[in-house]
KEDREN-850235 format. One record per residue: x, y, z of N, C-alpha, C in turn; residue number from 1. Coordinates in nm, 3 decimals. Example, Ala and Ser with C-alpha at 12.3 -4.5 7.8 and 13.67 -1.06 7.14 Angstrom:
BEGIN
     n.X     n.Y     n.Z    ca.X    ca.Y    ca.Z     c.X     c.Y     c.Z  nr
   1.319  -0.569   0.780   1.230  -0.450   0.780   1.320  -0.330   0.780   1
   1.285  -0.225   0.708   1.367  -0.106   0.714   1.290   0.003   0.787   2
//
This chain:
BEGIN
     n.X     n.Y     n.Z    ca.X    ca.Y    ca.Z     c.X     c.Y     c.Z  nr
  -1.208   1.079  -0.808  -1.270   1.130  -0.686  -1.197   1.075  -0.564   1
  -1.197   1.209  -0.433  -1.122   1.101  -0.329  -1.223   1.041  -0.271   2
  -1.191   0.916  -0.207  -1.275   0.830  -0.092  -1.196   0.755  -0.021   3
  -1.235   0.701   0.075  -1.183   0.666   0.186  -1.133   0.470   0.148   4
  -0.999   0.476   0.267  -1.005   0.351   0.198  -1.104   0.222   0.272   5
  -1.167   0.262   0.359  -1.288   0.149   0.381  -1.373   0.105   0.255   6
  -1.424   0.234   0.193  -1.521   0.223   0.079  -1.428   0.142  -0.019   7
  -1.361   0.174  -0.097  -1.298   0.077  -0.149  -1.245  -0.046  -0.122   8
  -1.197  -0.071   0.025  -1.112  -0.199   0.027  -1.312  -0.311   0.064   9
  -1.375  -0.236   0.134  -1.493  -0.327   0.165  -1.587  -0.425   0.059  10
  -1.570  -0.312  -0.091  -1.564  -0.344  -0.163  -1.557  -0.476  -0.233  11
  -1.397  -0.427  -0.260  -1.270  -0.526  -0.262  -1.333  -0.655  -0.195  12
  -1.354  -0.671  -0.088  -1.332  -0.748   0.000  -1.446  -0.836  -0.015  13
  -1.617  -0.779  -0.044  -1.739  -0.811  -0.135  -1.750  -0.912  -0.278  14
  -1.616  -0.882  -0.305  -1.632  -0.885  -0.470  -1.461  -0.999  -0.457  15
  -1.415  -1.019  -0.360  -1.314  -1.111  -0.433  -1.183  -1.040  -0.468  16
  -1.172  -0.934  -0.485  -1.029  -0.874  -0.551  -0.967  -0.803  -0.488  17
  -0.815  -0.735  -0.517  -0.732  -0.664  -0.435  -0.745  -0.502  -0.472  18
  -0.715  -0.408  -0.405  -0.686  -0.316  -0.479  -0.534  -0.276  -0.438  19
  -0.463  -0.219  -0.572  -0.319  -0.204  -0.556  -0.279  -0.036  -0.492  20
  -0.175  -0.040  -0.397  -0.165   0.052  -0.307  -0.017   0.133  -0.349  21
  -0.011   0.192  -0.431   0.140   0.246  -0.501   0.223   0.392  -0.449  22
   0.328   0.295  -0.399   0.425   0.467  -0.295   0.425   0.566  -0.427  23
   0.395   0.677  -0.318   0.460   0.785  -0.413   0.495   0.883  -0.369  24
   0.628   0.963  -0.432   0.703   1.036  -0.410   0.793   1.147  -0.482  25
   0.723   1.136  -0.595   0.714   1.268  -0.673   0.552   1.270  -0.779  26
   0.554   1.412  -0.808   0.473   1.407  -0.942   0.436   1.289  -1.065  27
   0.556   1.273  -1.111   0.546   1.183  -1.231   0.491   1.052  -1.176  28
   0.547   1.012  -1.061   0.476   0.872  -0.977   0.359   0.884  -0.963  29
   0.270   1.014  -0.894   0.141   0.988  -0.918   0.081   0.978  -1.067  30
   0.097   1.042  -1.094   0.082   1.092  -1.264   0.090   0.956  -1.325  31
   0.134   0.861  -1.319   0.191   0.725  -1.372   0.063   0.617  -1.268  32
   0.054   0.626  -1.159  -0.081   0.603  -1.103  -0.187   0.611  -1.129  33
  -0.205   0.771  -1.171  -0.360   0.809  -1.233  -0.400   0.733  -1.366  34
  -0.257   0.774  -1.426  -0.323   0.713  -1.543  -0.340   0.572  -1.596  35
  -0.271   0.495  -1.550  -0.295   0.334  -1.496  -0.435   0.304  -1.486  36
  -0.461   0.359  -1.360  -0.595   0.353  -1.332  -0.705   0.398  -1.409  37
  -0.721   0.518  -1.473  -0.776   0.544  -1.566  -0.839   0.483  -1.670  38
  -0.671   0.439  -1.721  -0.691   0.304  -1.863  -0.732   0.174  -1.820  39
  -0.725   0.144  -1.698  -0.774   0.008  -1.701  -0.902   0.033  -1.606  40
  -0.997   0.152  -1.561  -1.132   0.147  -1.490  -1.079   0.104  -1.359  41
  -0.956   0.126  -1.315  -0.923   0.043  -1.146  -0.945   0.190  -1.015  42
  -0.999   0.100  -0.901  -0.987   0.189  -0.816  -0.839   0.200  -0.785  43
  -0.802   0.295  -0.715  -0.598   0.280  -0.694  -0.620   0.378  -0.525  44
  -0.541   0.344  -0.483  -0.440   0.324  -0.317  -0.307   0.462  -0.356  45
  -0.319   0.560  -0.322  -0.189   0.654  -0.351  -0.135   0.658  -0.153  46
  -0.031   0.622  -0.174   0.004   0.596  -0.064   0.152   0.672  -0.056  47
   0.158   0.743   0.065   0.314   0.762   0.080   0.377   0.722   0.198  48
   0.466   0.668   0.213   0.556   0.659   0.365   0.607   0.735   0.411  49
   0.680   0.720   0.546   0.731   0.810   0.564   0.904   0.870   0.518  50
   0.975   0.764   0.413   1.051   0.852   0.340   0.963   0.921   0.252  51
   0.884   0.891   0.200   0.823   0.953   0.086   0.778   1.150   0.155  52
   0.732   1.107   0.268   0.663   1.212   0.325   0.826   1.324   0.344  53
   0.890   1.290   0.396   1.038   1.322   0.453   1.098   1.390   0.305  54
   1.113   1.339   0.220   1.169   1.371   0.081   1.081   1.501   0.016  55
   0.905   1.434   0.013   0.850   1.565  -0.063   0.806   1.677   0.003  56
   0.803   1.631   0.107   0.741   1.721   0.207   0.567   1.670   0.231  57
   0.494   1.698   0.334   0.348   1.615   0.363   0.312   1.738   0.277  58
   0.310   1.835   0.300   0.206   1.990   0.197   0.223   1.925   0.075  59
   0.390   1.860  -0.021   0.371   1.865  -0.124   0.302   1.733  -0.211  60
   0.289   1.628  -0.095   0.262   1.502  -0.070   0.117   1.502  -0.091  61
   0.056   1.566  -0.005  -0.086   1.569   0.022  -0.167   1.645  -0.130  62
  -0.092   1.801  -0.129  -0.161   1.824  -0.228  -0.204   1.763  -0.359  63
  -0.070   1.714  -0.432  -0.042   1.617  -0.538  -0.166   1.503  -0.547  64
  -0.160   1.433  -0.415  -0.242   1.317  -0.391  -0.406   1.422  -0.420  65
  -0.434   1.489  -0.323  -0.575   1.551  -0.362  -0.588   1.594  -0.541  66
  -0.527   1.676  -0.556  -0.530   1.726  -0.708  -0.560   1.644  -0.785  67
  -0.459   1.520  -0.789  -0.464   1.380  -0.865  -0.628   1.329  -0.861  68
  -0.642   1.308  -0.739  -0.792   1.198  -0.679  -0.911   1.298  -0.730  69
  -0.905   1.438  -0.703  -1.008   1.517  -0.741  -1.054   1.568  -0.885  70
  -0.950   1.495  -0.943  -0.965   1.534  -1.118  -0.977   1.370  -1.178  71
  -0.955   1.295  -1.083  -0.954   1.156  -1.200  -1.105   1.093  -1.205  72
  -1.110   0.989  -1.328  -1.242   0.957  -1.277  -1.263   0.815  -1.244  73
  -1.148   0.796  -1.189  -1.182   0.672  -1.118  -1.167   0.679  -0.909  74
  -1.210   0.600  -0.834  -1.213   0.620  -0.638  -1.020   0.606  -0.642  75
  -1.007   0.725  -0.590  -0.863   0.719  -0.522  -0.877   0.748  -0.424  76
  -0.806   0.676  -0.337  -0.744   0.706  -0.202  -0.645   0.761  -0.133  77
  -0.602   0.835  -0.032  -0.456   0.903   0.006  -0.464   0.834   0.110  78
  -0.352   0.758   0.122  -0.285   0.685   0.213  -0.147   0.697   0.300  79
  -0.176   0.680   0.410  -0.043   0.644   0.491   0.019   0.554   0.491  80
   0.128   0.499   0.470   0.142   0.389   0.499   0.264   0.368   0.611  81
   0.265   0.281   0.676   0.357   0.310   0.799   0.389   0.391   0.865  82
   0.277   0.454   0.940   0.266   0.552   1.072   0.308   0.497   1.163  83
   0.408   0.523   1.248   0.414   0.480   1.379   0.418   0.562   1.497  84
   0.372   0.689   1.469   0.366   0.776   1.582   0.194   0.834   1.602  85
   0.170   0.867   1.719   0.026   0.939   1.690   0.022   1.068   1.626  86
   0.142   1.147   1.650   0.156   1.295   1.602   0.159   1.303   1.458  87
   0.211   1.162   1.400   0.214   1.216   1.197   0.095   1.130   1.164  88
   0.045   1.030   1.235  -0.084   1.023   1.159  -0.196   1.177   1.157  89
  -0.196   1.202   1.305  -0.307   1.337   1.285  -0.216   1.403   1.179  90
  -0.135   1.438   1.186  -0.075   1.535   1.107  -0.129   1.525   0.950  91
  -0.126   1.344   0.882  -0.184   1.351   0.748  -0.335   1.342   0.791  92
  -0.403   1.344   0.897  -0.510   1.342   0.860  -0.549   1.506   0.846  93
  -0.474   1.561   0.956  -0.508   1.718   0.891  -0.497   1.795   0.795  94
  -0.405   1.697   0.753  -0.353   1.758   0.526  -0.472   1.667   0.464  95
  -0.536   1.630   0.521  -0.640   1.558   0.437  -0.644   1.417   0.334  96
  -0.533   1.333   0.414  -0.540   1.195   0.404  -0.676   1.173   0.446  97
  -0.725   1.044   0.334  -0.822   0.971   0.353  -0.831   0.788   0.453  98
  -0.724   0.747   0.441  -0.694   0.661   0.500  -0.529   0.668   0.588  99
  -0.547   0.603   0.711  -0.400   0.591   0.784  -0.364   0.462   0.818 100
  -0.241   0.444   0.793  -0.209   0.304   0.885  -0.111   0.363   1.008 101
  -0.148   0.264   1.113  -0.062   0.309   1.240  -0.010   0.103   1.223 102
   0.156   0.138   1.246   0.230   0.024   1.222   0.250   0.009   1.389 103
   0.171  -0.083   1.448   0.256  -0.078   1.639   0.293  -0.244   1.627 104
   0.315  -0.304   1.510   0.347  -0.431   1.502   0.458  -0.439   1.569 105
   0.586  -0.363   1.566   0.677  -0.425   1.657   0.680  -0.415   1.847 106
   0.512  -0.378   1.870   0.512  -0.412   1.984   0.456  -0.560   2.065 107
   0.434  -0.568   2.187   0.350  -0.655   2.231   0.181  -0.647   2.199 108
   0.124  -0.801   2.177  -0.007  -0.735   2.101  -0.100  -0.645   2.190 109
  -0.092  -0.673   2.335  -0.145  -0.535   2.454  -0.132  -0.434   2.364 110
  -0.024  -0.364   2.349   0.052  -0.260   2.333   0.010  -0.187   2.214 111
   0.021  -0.316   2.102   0.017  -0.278   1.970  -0.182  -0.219   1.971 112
  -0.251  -0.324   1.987  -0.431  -0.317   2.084  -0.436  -0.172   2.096 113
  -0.356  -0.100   2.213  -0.384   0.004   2.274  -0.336   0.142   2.191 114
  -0.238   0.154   2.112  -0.188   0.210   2.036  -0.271   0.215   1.905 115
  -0.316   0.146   1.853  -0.430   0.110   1.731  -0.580   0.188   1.751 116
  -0.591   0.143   1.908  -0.763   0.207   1.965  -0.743   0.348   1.955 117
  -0.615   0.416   2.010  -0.597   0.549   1.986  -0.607   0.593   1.898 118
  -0.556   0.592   1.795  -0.570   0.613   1.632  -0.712   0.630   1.622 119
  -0.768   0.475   1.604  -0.871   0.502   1.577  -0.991   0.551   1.608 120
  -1.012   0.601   1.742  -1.054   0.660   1.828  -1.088   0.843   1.760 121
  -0.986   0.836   1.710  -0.981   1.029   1.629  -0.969   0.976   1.511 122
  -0.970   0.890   1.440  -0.951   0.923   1.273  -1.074   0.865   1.245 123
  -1.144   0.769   1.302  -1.318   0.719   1.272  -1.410   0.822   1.329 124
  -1.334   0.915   1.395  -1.443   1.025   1.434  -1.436   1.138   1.315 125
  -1.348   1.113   1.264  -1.340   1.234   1.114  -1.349   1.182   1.032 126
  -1.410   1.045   0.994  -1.445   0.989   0.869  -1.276   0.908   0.802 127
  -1.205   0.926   0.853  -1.076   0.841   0.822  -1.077   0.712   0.826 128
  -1.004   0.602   0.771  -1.036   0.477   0.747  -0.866   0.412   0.815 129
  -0.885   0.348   0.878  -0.782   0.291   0.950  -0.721   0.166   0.944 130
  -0.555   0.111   0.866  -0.515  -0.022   0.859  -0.440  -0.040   0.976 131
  -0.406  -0.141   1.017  -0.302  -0.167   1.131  -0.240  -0.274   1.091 132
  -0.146  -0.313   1.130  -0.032  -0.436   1.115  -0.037  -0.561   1.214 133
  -0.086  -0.703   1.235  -0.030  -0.765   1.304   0.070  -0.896   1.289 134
   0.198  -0.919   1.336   0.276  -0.997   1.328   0.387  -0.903   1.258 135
   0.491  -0.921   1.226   0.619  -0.842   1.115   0.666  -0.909   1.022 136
   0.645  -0.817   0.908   0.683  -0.870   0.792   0.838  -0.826   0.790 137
   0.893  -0.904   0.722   1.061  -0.884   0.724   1.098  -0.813   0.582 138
   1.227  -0.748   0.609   1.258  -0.662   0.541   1.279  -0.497   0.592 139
   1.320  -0.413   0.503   1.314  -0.293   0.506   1.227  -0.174   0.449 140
   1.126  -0.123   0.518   1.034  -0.035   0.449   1.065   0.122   0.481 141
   1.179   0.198   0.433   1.227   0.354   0.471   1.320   0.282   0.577 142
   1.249   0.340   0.714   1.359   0.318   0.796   1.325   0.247   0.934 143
   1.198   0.113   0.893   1.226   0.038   0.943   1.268  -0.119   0.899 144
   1.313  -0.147   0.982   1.358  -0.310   0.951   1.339  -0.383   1.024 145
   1.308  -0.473   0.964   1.287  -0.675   1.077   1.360  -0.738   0.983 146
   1.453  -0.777   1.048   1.509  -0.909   1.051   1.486  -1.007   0.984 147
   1.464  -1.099   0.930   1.389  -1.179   0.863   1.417  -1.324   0.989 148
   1.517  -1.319   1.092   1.466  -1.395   1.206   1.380  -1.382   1.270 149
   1.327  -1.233   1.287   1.241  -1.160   1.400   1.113  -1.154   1.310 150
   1.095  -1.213   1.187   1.006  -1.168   1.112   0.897  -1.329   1.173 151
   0.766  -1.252   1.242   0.681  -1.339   1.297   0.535  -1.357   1.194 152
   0.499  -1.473   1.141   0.384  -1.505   1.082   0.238  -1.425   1.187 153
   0.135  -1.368   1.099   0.040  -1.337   1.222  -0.075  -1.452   1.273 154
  -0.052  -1.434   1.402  -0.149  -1.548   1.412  -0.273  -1.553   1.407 155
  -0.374  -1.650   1.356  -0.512  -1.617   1.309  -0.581  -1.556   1.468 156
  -0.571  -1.622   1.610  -0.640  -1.631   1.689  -0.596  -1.455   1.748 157
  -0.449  -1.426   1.763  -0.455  -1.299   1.773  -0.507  -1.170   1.689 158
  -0.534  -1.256   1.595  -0.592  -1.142   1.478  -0.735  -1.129   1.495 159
  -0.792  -1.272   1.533  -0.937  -1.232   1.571  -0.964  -1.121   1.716 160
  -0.865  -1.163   1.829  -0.888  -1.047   1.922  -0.837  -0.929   1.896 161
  -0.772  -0.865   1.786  -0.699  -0.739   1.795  -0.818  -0.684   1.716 162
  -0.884  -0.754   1.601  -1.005  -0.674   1.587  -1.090  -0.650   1.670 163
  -1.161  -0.748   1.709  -1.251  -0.718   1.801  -1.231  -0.628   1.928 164
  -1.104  -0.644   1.979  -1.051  -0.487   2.036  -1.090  -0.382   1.963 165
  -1.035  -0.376   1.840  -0.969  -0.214   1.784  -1.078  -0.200   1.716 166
  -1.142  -0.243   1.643  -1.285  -0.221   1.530  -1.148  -0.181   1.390 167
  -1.049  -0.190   1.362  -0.960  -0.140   1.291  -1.021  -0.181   1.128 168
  -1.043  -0.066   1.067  -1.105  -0.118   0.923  -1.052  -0.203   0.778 169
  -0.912  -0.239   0.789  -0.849  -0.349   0.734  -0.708  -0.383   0.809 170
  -0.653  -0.498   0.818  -0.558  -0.566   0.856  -0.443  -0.637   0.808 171
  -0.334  -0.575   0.816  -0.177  -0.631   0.707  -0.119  -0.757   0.808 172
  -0.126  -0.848   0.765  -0.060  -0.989   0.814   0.080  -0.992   0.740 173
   0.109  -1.108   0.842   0.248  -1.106   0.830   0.211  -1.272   0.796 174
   0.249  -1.331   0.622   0.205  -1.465   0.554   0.350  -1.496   0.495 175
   0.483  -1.413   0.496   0.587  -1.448   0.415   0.605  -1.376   0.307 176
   0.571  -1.288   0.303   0.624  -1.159   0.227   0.745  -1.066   0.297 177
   0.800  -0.972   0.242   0.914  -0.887   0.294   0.946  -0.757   0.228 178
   0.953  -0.665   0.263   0.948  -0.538   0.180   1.100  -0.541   0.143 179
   1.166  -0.476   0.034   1.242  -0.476  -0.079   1.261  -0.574  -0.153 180
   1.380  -0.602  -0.222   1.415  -0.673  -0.272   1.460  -0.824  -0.259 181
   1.360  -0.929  -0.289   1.386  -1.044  -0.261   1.509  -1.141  -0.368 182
   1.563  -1.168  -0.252   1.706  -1.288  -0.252   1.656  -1.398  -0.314 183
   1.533  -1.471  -0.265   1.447  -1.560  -0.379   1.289  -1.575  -0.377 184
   1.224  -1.682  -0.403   1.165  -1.634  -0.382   1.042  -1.727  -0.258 185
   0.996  -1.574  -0.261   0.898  -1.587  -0.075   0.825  -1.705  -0.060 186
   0.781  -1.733  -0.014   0.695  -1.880   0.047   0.569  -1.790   0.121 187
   0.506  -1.806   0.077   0.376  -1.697   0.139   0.278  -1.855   0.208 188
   0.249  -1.848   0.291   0.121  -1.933   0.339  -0.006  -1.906   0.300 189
  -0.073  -1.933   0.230  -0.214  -1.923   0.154  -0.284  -1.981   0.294 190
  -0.256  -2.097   0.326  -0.382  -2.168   0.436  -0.379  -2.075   0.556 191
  -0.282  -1.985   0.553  -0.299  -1.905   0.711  -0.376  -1.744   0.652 192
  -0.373  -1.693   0.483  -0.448  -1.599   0.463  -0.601  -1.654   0.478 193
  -0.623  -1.775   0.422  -0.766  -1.834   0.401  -0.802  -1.842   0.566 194
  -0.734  -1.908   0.620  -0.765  -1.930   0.799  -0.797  -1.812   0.854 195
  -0.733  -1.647   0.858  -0.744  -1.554   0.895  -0.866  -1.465   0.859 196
  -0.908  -1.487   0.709  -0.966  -1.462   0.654  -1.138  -1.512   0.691 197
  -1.166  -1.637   0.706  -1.267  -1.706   0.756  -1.295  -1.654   0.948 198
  -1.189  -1.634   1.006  -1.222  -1.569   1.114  -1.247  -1.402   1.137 199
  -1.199  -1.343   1.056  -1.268  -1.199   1.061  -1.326  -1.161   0.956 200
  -1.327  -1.226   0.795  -1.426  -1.149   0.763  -1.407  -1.034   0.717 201
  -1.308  -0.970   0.690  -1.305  -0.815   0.637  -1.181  -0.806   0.583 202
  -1.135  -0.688   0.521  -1.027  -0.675   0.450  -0.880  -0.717   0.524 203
  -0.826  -0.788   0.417  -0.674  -0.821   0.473  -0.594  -0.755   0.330 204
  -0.468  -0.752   0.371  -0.352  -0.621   0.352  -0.236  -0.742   0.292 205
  -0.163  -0.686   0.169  -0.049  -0.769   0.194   0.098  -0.686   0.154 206
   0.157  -0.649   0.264   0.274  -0.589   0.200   0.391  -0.695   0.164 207
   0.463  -0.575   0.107   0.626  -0.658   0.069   0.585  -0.747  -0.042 208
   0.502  -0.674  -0.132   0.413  -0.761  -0.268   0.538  -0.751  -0.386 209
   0.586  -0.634  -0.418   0.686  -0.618  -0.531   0.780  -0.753  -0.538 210
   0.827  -0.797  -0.686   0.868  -0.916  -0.703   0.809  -1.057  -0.655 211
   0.702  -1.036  -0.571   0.629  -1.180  -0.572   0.602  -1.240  -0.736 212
   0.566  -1.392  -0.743   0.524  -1.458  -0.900   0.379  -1.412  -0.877 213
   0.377  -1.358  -1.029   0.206  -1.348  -1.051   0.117  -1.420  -1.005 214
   0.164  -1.568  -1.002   0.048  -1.686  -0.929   0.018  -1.682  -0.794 215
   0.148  -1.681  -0.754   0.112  -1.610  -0.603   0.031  -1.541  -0.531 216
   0.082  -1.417  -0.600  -0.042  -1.316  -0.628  -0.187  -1.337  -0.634 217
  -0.206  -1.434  -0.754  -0.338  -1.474  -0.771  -0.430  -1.555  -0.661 218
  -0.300  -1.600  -0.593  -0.404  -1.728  -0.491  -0.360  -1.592  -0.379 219
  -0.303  -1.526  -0.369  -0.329  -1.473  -0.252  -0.437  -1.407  -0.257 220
  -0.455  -1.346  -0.358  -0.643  -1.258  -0.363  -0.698  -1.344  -0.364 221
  -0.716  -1.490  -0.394  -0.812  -1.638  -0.401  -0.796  -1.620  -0.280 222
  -0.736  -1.633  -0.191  -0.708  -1.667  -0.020  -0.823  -1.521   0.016 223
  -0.791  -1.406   0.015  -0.870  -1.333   0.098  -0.808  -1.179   0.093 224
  -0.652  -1.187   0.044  -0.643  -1.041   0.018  -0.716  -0.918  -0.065 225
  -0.709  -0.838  -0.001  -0.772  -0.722  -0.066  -0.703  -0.589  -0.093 226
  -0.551  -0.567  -0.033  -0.501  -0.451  -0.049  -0.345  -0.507  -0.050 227
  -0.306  -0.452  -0.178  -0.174  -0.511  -0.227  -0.085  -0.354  -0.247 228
   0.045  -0.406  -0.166   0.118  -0.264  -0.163   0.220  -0.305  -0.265 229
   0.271  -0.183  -0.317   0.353  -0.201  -0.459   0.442  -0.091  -0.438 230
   0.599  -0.103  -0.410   0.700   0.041  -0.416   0.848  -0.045  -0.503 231
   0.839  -0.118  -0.462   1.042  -0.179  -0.514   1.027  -0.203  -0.709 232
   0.910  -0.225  -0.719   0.896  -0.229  -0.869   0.870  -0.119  -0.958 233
   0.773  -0.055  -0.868   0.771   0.093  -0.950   0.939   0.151  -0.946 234
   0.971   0.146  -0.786   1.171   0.205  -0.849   1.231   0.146  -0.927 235
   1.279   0.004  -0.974   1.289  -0.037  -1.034   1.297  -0.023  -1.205 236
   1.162   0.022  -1.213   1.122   0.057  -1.375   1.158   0.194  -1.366 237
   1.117   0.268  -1.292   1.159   0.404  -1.260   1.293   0.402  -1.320 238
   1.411   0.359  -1.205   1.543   0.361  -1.298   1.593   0.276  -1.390 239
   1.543   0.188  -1.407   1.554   0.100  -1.528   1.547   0.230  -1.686 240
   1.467   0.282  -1.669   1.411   0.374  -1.788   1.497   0.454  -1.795 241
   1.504   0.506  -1.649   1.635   0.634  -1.685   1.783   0.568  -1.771 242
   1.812   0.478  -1.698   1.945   0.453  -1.713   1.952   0.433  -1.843 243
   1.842   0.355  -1.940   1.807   0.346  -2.103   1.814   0.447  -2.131 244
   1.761   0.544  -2.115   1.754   0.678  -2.176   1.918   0.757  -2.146 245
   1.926   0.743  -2.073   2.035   0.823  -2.067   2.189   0.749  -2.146 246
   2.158   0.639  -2.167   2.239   0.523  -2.255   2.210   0.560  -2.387 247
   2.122   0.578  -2.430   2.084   0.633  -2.574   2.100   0.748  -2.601 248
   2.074   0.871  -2.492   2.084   0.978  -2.520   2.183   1.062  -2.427 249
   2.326   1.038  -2.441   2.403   1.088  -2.275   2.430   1.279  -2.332 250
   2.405   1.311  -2.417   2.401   1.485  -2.422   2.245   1.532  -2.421 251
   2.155   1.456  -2.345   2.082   1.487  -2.292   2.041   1.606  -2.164 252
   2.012   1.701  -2.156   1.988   1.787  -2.054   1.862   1.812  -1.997 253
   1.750   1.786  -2.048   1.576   1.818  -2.025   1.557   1.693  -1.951 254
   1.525   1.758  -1.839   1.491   1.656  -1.731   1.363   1.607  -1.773 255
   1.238   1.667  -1.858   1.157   1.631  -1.878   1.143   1.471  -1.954 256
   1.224   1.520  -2.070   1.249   1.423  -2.169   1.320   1.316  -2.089 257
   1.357   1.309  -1.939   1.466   1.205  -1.871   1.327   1.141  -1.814 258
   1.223   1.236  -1.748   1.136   1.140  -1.677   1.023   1.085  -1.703 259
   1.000   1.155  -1.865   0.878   1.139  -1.941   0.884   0.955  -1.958 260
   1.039   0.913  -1.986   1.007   0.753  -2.032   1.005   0.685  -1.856 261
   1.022   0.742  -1.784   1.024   0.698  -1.660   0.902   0.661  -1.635 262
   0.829   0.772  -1.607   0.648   0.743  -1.598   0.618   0.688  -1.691 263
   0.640   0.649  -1.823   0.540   0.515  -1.903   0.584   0.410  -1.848 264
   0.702   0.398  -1.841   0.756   0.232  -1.788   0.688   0.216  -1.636 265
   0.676   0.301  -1.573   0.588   0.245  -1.392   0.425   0.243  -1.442 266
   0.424   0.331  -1.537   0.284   0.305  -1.584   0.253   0.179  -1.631 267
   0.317   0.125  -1.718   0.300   0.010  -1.743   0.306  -0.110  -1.708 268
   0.345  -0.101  -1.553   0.383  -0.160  -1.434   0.292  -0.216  -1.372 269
   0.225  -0.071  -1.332   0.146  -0.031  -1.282  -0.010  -0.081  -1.372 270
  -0.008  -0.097  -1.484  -0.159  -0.180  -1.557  -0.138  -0.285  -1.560 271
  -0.015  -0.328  -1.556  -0.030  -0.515  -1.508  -0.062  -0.560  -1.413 272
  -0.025  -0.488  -1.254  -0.061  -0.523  -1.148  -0.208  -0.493  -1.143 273
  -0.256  -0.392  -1.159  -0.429  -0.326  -1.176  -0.478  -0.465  -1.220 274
  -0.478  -0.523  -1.313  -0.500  -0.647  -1.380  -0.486  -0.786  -1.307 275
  -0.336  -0.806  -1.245  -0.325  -0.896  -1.178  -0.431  -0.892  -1.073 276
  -0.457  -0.804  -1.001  -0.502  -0.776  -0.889  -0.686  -0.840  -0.887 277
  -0.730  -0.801  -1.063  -0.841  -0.783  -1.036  -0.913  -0.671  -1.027 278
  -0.862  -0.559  -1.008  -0.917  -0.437  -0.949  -0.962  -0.335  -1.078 279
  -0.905  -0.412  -1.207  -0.953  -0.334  -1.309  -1.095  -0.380  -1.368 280
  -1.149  -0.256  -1.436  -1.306  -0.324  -1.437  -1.377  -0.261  -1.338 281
  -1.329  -0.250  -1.209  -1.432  -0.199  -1.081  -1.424  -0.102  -1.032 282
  -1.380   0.015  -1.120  -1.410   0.160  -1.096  -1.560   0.174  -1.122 283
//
């Protein structure tokens, strides 16, 4: 069923656990989502960016995501993830995204404040559920990038006024994570998720999750996370599989038979994290 991601992450947020938020950008990726979720009872996060959106197109994006959420029987969500304009968030909310994030993290927090209220201003008036970003996480997500000099921790005290500005219905901090592929590994601050966490009270976000250690993981949902984004690992297994398959079988031609082992391997990815997370069980 679709629902919004307030209902789920508030949840989440009730109960102690994360729910996992997985890019997607073709068929077989959702398809490898659903059924994850399925087998392990997890609510699931279908989220696309904006390469994702750019590649499948939002019509073919959106539909996929509805079709998927409206036949499964566990709470899915359609997600944005990294909006930074006002024109493509309405845009998925008019294809019938359930949740949006508007990213104005690389502004001043005024800026980022005022840009956030807008959003949410029209997407809480149509029942839409709204994340926002404060501080920058480093790395590359499509086609933006920070620096990993420019990459700023969020601070608890600005995080308490950007809510209380924006009413924004969950919040992605910036604790030492980085979207792609990590060089080693991250140093996440637990005492600044727990600190942030004790001052607002409601769902916190953690991107640039792929390749973190499972333990990590674990104390970061102990700390206060509730929404864990997942894309560099699903590609990963994604071509990991192909490249096996096509090693075993190079007079291969059926694309089917190329992507069929693709989607078990993200699937199976994909039920460890459900697990790690916690989130299985609470469909």
């Amino acid at each position: 069923m679709l629902v919004t991601g307030k209902e789920l992450l508030q949840d989440a947020h009730k109960n102690n656990y994360a729910v996992g938020a997985f890019n997607v950008n073709n068929m077989e990726i959702v398809q490898a989502i659903i059924e994850a979720a399925e087998e392990t009872n997890s609510p699931v996060i279908l989220q696309a960016s904006q390469g994702g959106l750019k590649y499948a197109g939002i019509e073919y994006i959106a539909e996929l995501g509805k079709l998927a959420a409206n036949k499964a029987k566990v709470p899915v969500v359609l997600h944005l993830d990294h909006g930074t304009d006002f024109d493509q968030v309405m845009l998925c909310i008019r294809h019938g995204f359930t949740s949006v994030m508007i990213d104005g993290s690389k502004h001043e927090l005024k800026e980022n404040i005022n840009i956030t209220k807008k959003i949410i201003e029209v997407a809480h008036a149509v029942g839409v559920s709204v994340e926002a970003e404060l501080g920058k996480i480093g790395g590359t997500e499509d086609n933006i990038t920070v620096d990993e000099r420019d990459a700023t921790f969020t601070d608890p005290e600005e995080a308490k006024l950007f809510v209380e500005e924006t009413d924004v219905d969950s919040l992605a901090i910036a604790v030492g994570t980085a979207h792609g592929v990590y060089k080693g590994e991250p140093k996440i601050d637990f005492d600044r998720i727990r600190t942030i966490k004790g001052l607002l009270n409601m769902p916190l976000v953690l991107h640039g999750s792929s390749g973190v250690p499972a333990d990590s993981i674990e104390r970061a949902v102990a700390a206060g996370i509730n929404k864990i984004n997942i894309d560099t690992d699903l590609r990963i297994a994604f071509t990991q599989a192909i490249k096996d398959f096509n090693k075993k079988n190079p007079d291969n031609i059926d694309p089917r038979k190329l992507l069929g082992p693709a989607k078990e391997a993200m699937k199976e990815v994909i039920k460890e994290k459900m697990n790690l997370f916690g989130s299985a069980g609470r469909a």
